[in-house]
One Martini backbone bead per residue (centre of mass of N, CA, C, O) as a GRO file, in nm:
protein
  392
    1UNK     BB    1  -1.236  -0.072   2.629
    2UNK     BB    2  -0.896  -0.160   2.533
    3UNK     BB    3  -0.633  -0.002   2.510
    4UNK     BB    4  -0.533  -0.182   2.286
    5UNK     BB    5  -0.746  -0.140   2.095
    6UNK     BB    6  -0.725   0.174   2.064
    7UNK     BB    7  -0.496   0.163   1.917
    8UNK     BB    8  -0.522  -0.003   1.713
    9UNK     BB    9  -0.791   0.206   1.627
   10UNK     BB   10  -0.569   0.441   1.550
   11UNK     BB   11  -0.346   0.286   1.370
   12UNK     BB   12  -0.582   0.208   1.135
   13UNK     BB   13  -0.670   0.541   1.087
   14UNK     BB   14  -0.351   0.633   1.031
   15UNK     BB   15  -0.336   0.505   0.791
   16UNK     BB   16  -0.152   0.426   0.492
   17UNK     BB   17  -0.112   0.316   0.162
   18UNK     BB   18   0.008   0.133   0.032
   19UNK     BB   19  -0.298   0.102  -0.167
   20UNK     BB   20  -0.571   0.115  -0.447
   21UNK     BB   21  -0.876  -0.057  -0.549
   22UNK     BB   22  -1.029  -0.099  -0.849
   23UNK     BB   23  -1.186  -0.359  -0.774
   24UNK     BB   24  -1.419  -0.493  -0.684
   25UNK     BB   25  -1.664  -0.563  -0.441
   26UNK     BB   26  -1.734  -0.847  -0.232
   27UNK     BB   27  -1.942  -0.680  -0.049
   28UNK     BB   28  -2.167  -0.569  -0.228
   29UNK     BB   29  -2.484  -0.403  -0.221
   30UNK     BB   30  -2.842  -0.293  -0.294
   31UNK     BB   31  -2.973  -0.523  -0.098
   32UNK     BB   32  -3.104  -0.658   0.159
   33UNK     BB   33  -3.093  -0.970   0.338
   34UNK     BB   34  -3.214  -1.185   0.493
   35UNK     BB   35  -2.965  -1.409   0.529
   36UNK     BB   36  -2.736  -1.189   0.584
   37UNK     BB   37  -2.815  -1.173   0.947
   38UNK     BB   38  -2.702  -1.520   0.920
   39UNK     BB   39  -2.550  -1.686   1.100
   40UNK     BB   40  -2.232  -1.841   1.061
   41UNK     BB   41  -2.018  -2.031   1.084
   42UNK     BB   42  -1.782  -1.938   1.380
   43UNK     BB   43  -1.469  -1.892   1.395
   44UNK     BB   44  -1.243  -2.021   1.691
   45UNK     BB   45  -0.990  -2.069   1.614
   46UNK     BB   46  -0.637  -2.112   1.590
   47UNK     BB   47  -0.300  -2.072   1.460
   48UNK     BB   48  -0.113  -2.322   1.539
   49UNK     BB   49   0.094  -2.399   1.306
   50UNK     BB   50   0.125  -2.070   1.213
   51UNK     BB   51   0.286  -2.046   1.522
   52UNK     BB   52   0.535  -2.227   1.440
   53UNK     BB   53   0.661  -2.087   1.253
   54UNK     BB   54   0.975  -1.973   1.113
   55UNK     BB   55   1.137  -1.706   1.092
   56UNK     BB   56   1.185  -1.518   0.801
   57UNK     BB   57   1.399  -1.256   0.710
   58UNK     BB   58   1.472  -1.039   0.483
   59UNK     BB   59   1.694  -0.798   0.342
   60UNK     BB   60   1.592  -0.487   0.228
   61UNK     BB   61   1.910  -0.457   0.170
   62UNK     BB   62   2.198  -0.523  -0.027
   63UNK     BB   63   2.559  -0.426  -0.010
   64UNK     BB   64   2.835  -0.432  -0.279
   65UNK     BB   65   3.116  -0.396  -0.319
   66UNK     BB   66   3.303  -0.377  -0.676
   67UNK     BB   67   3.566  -0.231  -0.699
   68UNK     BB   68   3.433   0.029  -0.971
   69UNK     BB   69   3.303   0.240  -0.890
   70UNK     BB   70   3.097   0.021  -0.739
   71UNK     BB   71   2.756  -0.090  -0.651
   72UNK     BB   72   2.520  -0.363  -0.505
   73UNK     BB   73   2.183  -0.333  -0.531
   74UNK     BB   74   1.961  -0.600  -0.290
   75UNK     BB   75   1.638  -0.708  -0.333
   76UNK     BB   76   1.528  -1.006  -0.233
   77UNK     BB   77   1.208  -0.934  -0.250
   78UNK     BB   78   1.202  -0.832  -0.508
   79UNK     BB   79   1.399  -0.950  -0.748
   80UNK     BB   80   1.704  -0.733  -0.756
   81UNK     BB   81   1.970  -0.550  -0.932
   82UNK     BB   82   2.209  -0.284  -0.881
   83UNK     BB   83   2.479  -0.063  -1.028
   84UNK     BB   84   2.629   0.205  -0.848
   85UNK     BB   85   2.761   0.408  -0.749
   86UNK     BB   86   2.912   0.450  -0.456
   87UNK     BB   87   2.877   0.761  -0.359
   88UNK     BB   88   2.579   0.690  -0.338
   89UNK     BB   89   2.279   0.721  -0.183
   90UNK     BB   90   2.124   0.404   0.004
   91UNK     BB   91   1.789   0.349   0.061
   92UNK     BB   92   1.441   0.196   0.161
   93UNK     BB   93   1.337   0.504   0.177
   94UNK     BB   94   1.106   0.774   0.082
   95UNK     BB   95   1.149   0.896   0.394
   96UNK     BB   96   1.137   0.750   0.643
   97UNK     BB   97   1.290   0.519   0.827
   98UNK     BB   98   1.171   0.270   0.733
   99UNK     BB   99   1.151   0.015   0.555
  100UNK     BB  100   1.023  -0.052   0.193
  101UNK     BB  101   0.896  -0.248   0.002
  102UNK     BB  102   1.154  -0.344  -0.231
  103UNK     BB  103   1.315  -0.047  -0.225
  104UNK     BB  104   1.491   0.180  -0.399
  105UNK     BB  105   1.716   0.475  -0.322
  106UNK     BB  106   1.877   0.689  -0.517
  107UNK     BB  107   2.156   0.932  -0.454
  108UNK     BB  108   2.397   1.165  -0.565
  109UNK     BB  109   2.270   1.343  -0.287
  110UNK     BB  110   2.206   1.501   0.038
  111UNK     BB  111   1.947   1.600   0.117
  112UNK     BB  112   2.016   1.741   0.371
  113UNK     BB  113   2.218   1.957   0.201
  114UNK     BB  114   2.049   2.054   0.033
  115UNK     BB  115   1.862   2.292  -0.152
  116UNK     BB  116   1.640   2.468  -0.128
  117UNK     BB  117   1.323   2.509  -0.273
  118UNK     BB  118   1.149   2.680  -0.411
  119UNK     BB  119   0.810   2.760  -0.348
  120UNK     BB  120   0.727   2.755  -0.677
  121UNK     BB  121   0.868   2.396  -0.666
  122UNK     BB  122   0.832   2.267  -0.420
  123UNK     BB  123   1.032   1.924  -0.523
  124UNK     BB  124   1.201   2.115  -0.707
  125UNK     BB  125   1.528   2.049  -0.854
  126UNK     BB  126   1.824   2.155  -0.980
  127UNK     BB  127   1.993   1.971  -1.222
  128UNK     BB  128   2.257   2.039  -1.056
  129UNK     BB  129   2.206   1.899  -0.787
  130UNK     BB  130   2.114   1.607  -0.932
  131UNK     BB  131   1.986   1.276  -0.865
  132UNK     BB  132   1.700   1.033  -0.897
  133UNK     BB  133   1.671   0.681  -0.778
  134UNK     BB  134   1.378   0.454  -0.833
  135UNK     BB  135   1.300   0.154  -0.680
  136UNK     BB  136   0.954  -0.036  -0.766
  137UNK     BB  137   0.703  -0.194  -0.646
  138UNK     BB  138   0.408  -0.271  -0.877
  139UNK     BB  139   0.134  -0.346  -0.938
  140UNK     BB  140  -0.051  -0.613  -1.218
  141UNK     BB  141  -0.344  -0.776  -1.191
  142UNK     BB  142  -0.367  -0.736  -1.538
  143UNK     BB  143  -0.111  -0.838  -1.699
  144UNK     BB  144   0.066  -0.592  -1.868
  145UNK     BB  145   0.224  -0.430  -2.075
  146UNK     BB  146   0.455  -0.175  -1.998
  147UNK     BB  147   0.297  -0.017  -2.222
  148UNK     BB  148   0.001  -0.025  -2.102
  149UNK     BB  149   0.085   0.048  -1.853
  150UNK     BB  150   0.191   0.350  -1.836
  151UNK     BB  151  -0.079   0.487  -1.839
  152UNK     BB  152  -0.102   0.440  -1.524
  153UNK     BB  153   0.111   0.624  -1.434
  154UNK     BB  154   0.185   0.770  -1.115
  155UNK     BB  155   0.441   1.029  -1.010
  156UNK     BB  156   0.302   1.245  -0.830
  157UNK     BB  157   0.141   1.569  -0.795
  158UNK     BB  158   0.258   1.732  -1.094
  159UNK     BB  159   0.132   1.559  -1.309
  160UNK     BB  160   0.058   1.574  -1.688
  161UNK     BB  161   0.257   1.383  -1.883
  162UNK     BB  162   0.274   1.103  -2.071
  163UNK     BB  163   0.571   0.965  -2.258
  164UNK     BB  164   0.581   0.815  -2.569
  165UNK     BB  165   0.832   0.533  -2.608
  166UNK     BB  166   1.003   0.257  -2.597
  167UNK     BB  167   1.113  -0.039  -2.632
  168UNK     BB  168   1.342  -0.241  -2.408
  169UNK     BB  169   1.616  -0.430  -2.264
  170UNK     BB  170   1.583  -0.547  -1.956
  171UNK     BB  171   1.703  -0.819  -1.817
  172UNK     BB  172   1.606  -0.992  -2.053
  173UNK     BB  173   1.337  -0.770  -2.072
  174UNK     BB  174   1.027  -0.658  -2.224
  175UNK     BB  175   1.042  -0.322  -2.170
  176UNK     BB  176   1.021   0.019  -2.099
  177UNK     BB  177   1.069   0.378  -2.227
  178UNK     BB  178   0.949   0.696  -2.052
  179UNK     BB  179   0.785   0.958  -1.976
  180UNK     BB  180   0.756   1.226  -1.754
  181UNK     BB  181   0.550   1.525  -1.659
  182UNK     BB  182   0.650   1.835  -1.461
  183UNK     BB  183   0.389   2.101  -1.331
  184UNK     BB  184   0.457   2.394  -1.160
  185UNK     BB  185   0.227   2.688  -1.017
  186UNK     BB  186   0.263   3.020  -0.958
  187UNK     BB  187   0.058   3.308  -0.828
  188UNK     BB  188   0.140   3.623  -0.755
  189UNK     BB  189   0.034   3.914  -0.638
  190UNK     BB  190   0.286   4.084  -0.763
  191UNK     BB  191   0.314   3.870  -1.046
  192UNK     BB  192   0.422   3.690  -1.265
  193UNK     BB  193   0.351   3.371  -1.378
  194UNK     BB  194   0.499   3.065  -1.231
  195UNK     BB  195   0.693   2.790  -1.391
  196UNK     BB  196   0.746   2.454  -1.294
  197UNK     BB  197   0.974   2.171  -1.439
  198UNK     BB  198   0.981   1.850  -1.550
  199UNK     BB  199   1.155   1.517  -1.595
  200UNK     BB  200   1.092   1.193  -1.609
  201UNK     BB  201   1.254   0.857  -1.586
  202UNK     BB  202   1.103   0.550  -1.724
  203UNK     BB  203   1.120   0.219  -1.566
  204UNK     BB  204   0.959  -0.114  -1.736
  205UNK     BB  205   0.930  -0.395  -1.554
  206UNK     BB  206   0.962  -0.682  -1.522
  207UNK     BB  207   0.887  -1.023  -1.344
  208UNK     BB  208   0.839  -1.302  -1.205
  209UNK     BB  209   0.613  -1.179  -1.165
  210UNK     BB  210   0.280  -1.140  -1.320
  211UNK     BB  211   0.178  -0.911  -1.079
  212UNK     BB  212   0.464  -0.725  -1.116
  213UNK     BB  213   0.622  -0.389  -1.154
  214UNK     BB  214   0.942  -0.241  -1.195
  215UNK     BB  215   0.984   0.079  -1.091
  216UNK     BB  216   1.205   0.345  -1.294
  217UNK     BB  217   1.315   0.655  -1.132
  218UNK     BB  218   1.461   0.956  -1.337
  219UNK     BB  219   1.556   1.288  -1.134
  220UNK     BB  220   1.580   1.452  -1.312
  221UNK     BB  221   1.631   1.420  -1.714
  222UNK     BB  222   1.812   1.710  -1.660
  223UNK     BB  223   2.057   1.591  -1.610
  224UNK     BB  224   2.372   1.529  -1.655
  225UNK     BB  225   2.312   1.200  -1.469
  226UNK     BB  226   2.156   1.032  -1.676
  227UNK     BB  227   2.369   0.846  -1.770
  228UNK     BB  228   2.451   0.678  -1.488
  229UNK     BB  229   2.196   0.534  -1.481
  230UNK     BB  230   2.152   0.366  -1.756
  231UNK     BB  231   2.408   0.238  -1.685
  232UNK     BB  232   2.276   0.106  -1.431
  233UNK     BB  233   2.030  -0.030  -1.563
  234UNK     BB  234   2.238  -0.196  -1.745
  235UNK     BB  235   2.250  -0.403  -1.462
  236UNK     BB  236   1.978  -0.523  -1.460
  237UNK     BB  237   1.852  -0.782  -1.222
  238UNK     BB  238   1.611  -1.071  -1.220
  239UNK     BB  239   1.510  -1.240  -0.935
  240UNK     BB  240   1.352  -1.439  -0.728
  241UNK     BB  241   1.155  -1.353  -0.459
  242UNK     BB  242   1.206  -1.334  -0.114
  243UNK     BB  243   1.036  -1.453   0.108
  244UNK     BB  244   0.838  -1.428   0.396
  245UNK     BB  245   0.829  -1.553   0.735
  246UNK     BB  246   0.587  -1.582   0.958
  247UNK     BB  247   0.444  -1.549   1.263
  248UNK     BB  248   0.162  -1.606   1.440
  249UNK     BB  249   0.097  -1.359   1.715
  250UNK     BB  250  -0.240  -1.252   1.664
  251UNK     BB  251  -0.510  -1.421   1.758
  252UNK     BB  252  -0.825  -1.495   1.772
  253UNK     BB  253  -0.883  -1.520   2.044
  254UNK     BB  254  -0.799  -1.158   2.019
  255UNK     BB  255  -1.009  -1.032   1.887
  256UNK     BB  256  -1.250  -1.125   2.009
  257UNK     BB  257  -1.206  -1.054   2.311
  258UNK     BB  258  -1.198  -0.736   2.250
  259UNK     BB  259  -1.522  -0.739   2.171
  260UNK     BB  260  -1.673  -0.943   2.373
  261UNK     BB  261  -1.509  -0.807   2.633
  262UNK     BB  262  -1.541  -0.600   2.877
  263UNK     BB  263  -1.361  -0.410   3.157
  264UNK     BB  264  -1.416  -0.654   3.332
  265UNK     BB  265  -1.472  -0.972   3.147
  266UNK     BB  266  -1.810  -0.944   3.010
  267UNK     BB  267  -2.024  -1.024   2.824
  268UNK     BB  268  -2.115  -0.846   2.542
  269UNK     BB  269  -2.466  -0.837   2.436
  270UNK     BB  270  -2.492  -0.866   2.078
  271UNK     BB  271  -2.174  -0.992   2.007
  272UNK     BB  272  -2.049  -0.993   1.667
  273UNK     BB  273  -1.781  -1.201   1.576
  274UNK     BB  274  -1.529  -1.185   1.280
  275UNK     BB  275  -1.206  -1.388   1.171
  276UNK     BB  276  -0.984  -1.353   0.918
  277UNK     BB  277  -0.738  -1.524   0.710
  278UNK     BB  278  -0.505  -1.326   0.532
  279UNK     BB  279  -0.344  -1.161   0.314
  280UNK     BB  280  -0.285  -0.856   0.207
  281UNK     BB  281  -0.378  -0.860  -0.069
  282UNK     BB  282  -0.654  -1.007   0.016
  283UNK     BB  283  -0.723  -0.753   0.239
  284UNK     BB  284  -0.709  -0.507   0.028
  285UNK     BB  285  -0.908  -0.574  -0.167
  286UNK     BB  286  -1.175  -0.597   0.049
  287UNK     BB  287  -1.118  -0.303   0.187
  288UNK     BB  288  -1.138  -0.129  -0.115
  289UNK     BB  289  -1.436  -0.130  -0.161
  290UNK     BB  290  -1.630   0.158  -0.298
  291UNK     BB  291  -1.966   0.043  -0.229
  292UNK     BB  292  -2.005   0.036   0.105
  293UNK     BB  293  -2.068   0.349   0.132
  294UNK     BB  294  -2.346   0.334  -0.034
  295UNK     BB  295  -2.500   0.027   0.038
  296UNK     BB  296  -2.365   0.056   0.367
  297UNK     BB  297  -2.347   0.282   0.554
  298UNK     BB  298  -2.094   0.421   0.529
  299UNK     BB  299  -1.881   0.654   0.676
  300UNK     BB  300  -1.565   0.555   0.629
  301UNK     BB  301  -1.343   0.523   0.378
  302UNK     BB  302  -1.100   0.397   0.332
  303UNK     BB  303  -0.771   0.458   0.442
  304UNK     BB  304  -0.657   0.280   0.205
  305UNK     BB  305  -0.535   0.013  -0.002
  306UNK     BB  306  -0.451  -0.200  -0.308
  307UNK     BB  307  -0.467  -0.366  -0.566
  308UNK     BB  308  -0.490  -0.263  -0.877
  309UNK     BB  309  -0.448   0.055  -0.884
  310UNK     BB  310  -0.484   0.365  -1.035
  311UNK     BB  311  -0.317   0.525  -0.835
  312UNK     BB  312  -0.208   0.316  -0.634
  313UNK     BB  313   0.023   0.077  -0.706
  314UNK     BB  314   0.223   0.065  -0.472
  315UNK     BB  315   0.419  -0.173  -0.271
  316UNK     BB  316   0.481  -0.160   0.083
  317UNK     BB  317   0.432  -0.438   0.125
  318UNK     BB  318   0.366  -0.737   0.186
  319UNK     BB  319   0.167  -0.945   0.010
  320UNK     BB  320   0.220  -1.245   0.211
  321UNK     BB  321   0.151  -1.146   0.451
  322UNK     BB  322  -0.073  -1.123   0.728
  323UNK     BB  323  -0.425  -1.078   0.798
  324UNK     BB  324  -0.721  -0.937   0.953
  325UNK     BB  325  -1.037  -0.991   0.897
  326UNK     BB  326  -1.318  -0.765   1.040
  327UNK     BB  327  -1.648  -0.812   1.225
  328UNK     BB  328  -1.851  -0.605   1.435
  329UNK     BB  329  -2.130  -0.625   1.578
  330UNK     BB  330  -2.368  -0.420   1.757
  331UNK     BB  331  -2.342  -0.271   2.094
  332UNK     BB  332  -2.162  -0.008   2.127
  333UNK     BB  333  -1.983   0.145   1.867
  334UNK     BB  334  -1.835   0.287   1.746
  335UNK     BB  335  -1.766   0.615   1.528
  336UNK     BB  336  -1.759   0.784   1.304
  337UNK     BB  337  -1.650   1.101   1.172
  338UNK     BB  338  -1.908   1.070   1.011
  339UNK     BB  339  -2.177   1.071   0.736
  340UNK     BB  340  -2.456   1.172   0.596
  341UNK     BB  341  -2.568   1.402   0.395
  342UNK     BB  342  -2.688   1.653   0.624
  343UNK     BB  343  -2.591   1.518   0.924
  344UNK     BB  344  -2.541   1.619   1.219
  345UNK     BB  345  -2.484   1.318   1.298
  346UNK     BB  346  -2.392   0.994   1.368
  347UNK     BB  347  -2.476   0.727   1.334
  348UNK     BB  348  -2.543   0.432   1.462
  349UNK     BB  349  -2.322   0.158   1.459
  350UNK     BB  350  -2.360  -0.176   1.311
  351UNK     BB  351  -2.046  -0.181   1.185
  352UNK     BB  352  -1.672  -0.317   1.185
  353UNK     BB  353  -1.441  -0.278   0.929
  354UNK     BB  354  -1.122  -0.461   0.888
  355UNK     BB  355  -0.772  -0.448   0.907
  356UNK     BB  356  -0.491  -0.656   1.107
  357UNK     BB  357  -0.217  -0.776   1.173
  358UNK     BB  358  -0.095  -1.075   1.289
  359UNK     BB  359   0.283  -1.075   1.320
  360UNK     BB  360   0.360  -0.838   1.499
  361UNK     BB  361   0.530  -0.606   1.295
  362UNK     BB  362   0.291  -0.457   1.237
  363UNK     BB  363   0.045  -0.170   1.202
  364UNK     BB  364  -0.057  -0.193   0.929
  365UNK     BB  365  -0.315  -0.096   0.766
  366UNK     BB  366  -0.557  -0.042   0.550
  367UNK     BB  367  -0.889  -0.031   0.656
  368UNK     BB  368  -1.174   0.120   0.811
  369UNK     BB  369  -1.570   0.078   0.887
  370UNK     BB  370  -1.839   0.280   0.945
  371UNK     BB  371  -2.158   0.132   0.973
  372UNK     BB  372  -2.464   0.286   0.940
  373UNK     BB  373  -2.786   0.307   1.078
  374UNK     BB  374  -2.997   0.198   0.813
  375UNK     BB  375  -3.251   0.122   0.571
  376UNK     BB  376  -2.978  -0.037   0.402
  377UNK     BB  377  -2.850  -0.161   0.638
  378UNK     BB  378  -2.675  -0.456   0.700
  379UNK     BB  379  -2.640  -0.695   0.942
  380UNK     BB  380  -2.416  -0.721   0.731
  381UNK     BB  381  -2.168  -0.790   0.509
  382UNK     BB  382  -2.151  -0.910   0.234
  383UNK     BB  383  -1.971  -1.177   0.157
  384UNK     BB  384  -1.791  -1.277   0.402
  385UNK     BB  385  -1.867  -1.594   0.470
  386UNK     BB  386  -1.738  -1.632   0.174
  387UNK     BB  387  -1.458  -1.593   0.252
  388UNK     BB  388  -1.137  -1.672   0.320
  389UNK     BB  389  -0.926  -1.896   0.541
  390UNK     BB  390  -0.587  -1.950   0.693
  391UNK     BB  391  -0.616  -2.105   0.910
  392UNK     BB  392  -0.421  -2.377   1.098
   0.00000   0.00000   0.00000
């Protein structure tokens, strides 16, 4: 196997997600079928159009002073615009180098010099710290209303309860503003339990896209600067978002050759190979299905999400990026880190099956699958060969 394969399979097993499918999965199957292993014709052909558009990538955010102790912050793939004081600390990332698709994140304070919380408080500052704004794009793939959304919505590790909270309208959307309570408990050795809460303020905007929820989460809602966010949310703007264009640079006859060739350049006898071109979108809702580990014999669940979950279903990614979804078969195959309940180790892999970035800007993947060879283990995924293939 050659080093970039390694490198690659190594990125994707490393990734974590953007996004987790709560929707079914069209692979999954509970019994083979004779017809699984036999071979559909194969695409063989490269995106040579695709290969052609020229690249535009809109900015992460931009921002505007606004000349009245505040600026803009706009995110054009976002499709939102929002102006908050000027001193505030604003970037693209959640804790990251990289900026992350669509969000913002605005401090009051810098988290740098910020102090350090009480260890039985996790990540919970006391509310006269300052206060934190974060604009995230969620999944919204059944089309819920702001109200019916809140239900699932989940965000951080300490939440204990959605309060229930009243419509309001914001950039001229019928929004929804509601409550999360967070609560870390602590017991010491030789000490009664430390008890320790917050409370987000917490608002749901529909955007132009209705399978898309702009989530607006104000942490602690116990901090004095409470009112400075309210009026920042009433400044927000909501506008269609720009589309990012790339161009596809790591071709189909890359992805073939390197499962189909040893490191000496001759062909491994007993290996079939398919590579489709899919969106982000379409490659976690295939990735994401969680059938495949029980029905195919696979050691390793998706390591990664997609849209529509109810677990993660924050955007982290372009949901319309290009993306490569691959399935290997045959002799000498990796193996998973794990296998069956109870055995010694893992079986030979039956397939390989992951998904990995087209226009070479990300190494992140949704997440890859080793079905162990069992007796219920079909020599195919179900319904790969039916699945859309973008290439053109």
């Amino acid at each position: 196997m050659r080093p970039l394969l390694l490198l690659l399979l190594a990125a994707l097993l490393a990734a974590c997600g953007d996004l987790s499918s709560g929707q079914a999965g069209v692979l999954a199957s509970a019994s083979p079928s004779p017809s699984a292993s036999a071979p559909a014709v194969t695409a063989t052909t490269d995106c040579v159009e695709l290969a052609k558009v020229a690249r535009m990538i809109p900015p992460p955010l931009t921002i505007t002073d606004l000349g009245n102790d505040t600026k803009r912050v706009t995110s054009a793939e976002g499709g939102y615009a929002i102006a908050v004081p000027t001193a505030w600390l604003v970037t693209g990332s959640s804790g990251g180098l990289e900026p992350q698709y669509a969000q913002a994140h605005v401090s009051s304070f810098d988290p740098r010099t910020a102090p350090t919380s009480r260890p039985e408080a996790g990540g919970m500052l006391p509310p006269e710290v300052g206060i934190h704004l974060d604009l995230e794009l969620w999944w919204n793939p059944d089309h819920l209303s702001p109200e019916r959304y809140a239900q699932d919505v989940r965000i951080g590790p300490d939440q204990i309860a959605v309060v229930p909270g009243a419509g309001v309208t914001v950039a001229g959307q019928a929004a929804y503003r509601f409550a999360i309570q967070d609560e870390r408990r602590f017991q010491p050795n030789n000490a009664p339990l430390i008890t320790v809460r917050q409370t987000r303020a917490v608002w749901l905007v529909p955007t132009l896209s209705d399978d898309r929820m702009l989530v607006i989460a104000a942490t602690p809602a116990e901090s004095s600067l409470l009112p400075a966010v309210e009026r920042a949310v009433a400044t927000l703007a909501i506008a269609p978002a720009v589309r990012a264009v790339r161009p596809v640079t790591w071709q189909r006859s890359d992805i073939l050759r390197q499962w189909r060739l040893d490191a000496s350049g001759n062909a491994i006898p007993g290996r079939r190979v398919e590579a489709k071109l899919m969106t982000y979108a379409e490659a976690s809702a295939t990735l994401s299905t969680s059938h495949i580990a029980v029905t195919a014999g696979a050691t390793n669940a998706p390591t990664g999400g997609g849209p529509g979950s109810r677990a993660i279903p924050r955007m982290d990614h372009d949901p319309d990026d290009l993306y490569w979804v691959v399935v290997v078969s045959g002799p000498d195959l990796p193996q998973g880190r794990g296998g069956p309940y109870g055995a010694a180790s893992p079986p030979p892999t039956a397939w390989v099956f992951y998904d990995t970035p087209a226009t070479g800007d990300s190494l992140s993947g949704t997440g890859m699958e080793y079905a162990g060879v069992t007796a219920k283990t079909p020599a195919w995924p179900f319904g790969f060969d039916t699945l859309p293939d973008r290439c053109r």
